[in-house]
C-alpha positions in Angstrom: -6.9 4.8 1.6 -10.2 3.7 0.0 -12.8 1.3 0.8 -14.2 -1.6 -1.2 -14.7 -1.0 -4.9 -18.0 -0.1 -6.3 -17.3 0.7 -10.5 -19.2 2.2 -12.8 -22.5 1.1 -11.6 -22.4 3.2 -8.7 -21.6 6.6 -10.3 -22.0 8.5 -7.3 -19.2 6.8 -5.4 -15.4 7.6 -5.3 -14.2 3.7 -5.5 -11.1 4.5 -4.2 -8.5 6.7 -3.0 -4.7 6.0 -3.3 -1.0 7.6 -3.8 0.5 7.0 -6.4 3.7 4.2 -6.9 6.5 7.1 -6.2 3.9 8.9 -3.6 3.8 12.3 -6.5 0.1 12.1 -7.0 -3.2 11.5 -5.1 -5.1 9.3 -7.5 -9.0 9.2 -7.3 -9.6 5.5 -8.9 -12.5 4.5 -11.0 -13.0 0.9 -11.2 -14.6 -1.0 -14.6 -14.8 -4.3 -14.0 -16.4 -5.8 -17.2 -15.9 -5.2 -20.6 -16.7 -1.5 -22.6 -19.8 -3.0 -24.6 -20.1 0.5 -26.4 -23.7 1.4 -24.5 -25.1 4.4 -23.9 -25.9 3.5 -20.5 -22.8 2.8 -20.1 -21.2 6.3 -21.5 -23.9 7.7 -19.4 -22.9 6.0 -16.2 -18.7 7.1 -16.4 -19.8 10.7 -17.4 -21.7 10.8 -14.0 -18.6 9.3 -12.4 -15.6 11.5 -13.9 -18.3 14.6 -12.8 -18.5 12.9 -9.7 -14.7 12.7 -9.3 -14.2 16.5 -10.6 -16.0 17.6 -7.7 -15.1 15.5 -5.2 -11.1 17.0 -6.3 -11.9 20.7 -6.6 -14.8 21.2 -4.0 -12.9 20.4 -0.7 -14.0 16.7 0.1 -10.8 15.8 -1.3 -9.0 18.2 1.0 -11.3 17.3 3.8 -10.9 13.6 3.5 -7.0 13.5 3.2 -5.8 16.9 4.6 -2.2 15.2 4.7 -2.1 14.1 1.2 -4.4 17.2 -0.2 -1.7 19.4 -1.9 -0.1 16.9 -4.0 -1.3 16.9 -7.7 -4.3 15.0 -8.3 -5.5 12.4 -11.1 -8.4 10.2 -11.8 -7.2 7.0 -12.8 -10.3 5.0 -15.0 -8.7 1.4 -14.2 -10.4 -1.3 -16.5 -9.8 -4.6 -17.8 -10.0 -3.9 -21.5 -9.5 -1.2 -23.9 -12.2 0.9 -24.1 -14.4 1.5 -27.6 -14.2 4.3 -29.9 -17.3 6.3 -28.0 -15.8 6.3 -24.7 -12.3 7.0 -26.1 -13.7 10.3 -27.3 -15.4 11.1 -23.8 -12.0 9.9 -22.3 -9.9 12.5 -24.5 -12.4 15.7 -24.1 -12.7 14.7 -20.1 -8.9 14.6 -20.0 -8.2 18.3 -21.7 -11.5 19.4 -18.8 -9.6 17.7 -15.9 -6.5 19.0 -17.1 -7.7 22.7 -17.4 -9.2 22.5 -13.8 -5.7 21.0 -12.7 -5.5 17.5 -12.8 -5.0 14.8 -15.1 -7.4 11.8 -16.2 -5.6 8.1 -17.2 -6.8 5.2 -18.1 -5.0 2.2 -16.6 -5.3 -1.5 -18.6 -3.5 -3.9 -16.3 -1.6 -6.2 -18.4 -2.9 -10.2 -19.2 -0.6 -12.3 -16.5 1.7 -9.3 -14.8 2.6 -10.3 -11.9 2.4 -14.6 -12.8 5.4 -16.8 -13.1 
């Protein structure tokens, strides 16, 4: 459903658009491709993208974009290759009780080291 990938560092993007596994939710994915490094900038730069994300799900471009898809639930997915540090955990758990008030839900997604290798 989405286009290429653009992560953190373009906050103003939706990276990508997807149903979920069992087709139950719409999930608005955020991509982080390096590490958390604990930055301010780099705080900074997700809290423009999940605000990004929260209106791009409850201001119609959501609907508008995927009419077909646009009444199933909706989540943000943050998908990231490590565990994020103790100052973005704390933006992730307030951002999750917002996006769950207006609706939604907000997950973070770790891929696991070698799923999918035999």
């Amino acid at each position: 459903m989405g286009d290429q990938p653009h992560g953190l560092n373009e906050p103003e993007t939706v990276d990508m658009v997807a149903l979920s596994p069992d087709d139950s939710h719409i999930e608005l994915i955020m991509i982080q491709t390096g590490n958390w490094d604990g930055s301010t900038g780099l705080l900074l730069r997700l809290q423009e993208k999940w605000q990004n994300y929260m209106g791009y799900a409850l201001y119609g471009s959501l609907r508008r974009a995927y009419p077909d898809y646009a009444d199933l639930p909706w989540r943000i997915v943050l998908e990231c290759r490590s565990e994020p540090d103790a100052k973005t955990k704390e933006f992730l758990i307030r951002a999750h009780e917002v996006t769950k008030k207006e609706g939604g839900e907000l997950v973070v997604r770790i891929p696991q080291r070698g799923a999918g290798r035999r």
